[in-house]
C-alpha positions as CSV (number, residue, x, y, z in Angstrom):
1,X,20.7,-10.1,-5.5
2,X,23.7,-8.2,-6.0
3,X,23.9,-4.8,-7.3
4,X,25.3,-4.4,-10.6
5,X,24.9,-0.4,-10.7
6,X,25.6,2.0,-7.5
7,X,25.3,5.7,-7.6
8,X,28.1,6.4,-8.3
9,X,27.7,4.6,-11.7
10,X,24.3,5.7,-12.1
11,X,25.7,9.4,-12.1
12,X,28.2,8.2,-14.5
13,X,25.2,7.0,-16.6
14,X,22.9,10.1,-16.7
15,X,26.1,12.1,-17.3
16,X,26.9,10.2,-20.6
17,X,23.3,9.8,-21.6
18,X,22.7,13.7,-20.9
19,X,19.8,13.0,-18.7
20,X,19.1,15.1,-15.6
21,X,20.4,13.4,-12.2
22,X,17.6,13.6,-9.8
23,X,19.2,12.5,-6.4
24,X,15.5,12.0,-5.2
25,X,15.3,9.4,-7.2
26,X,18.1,7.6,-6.7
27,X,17.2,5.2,-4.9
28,X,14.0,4.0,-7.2
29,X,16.1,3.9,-10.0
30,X,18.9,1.6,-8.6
31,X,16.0,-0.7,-7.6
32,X,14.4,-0.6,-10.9
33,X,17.8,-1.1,-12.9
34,X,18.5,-3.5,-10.9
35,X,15.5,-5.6,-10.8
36,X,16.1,-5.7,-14.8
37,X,19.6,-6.3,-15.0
38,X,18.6,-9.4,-12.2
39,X,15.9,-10.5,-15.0
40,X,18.7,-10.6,-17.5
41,X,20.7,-12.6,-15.7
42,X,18.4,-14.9,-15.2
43,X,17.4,-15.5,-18.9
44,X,20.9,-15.6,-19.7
45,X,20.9,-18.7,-17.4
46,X,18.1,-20.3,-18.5
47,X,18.8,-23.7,-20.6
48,X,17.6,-23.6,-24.0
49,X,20.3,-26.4,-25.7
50,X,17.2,-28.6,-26.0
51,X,15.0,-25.7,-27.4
52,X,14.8,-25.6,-31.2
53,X,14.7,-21.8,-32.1
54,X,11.5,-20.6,-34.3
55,X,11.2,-17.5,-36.8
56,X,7.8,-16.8,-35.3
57,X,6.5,-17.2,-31.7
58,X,3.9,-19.2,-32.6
59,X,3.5,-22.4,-34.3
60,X,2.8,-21.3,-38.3
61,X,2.3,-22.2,-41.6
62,X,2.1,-19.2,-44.2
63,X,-0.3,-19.5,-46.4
64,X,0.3,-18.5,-50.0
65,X,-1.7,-18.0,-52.8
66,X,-1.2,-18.5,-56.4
67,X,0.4,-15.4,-58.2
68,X,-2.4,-14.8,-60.4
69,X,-3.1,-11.5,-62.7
70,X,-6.6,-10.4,-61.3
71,X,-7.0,-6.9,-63.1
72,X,-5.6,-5.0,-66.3
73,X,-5.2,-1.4,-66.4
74,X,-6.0,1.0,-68.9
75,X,-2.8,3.0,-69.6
76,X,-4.0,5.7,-71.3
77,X,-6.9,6.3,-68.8
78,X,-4.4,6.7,-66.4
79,X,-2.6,9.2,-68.4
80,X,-5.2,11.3,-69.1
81,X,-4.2,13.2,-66.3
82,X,-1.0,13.5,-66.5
83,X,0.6,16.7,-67.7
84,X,3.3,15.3,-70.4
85,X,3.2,11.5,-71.0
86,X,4.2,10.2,-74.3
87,X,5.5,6.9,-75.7
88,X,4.8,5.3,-72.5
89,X,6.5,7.5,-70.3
90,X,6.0,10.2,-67.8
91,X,7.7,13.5,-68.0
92,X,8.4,15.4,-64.6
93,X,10.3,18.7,-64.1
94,X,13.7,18.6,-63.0
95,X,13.7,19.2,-59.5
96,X,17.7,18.3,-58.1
97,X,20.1,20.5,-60.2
């Protein structure tokens, strides 16, 4: 495995990302960055030419169901409470001047 980011790159890094530099840690965090830029590489290598690609990861069918009306609704119950509704329409206060 080769080492695609070294400290000094790392420092680079945490300066542009304005996060703190712990040299402590140094050495865990190459490893781990590392690790998942190794990981990369290796899916970027994998062959999928034979693969088909899918829209979900699992095997799916959707299942619809028929647009149907299933309840009506009083309009004037619902604008009982409202404080000015007329001809249909709600009145609100203007609120962006």
């Amino acid at each position: 495995m080769t080492d695609l980011v070294n400290e000094t790159l790392l420092k680079d890094l945490t300066t542009l990302a304005q996060l703190p530099f712990e040299p402590e840690q140094v050495s865990s965090t190459l490893s781990a960055i590392n690790e998942v830029l190794e990981l990369v590489t290796q899916l970027e290598n994998a062959e999928t030419a034979e693969i088909a690609p899918l829209a979900h990861p699992l095997e799916r069918q959707q299942v619809l169901r028929e647009d149907a009306v299933t309840e009506n609704i009083d309009r004037s119950q619902l604008s009982r409470n409202a404080p000015s509704f007329e001809d249909g329409l709600y009145f609100v206060p203007k609120v962006i001047e």
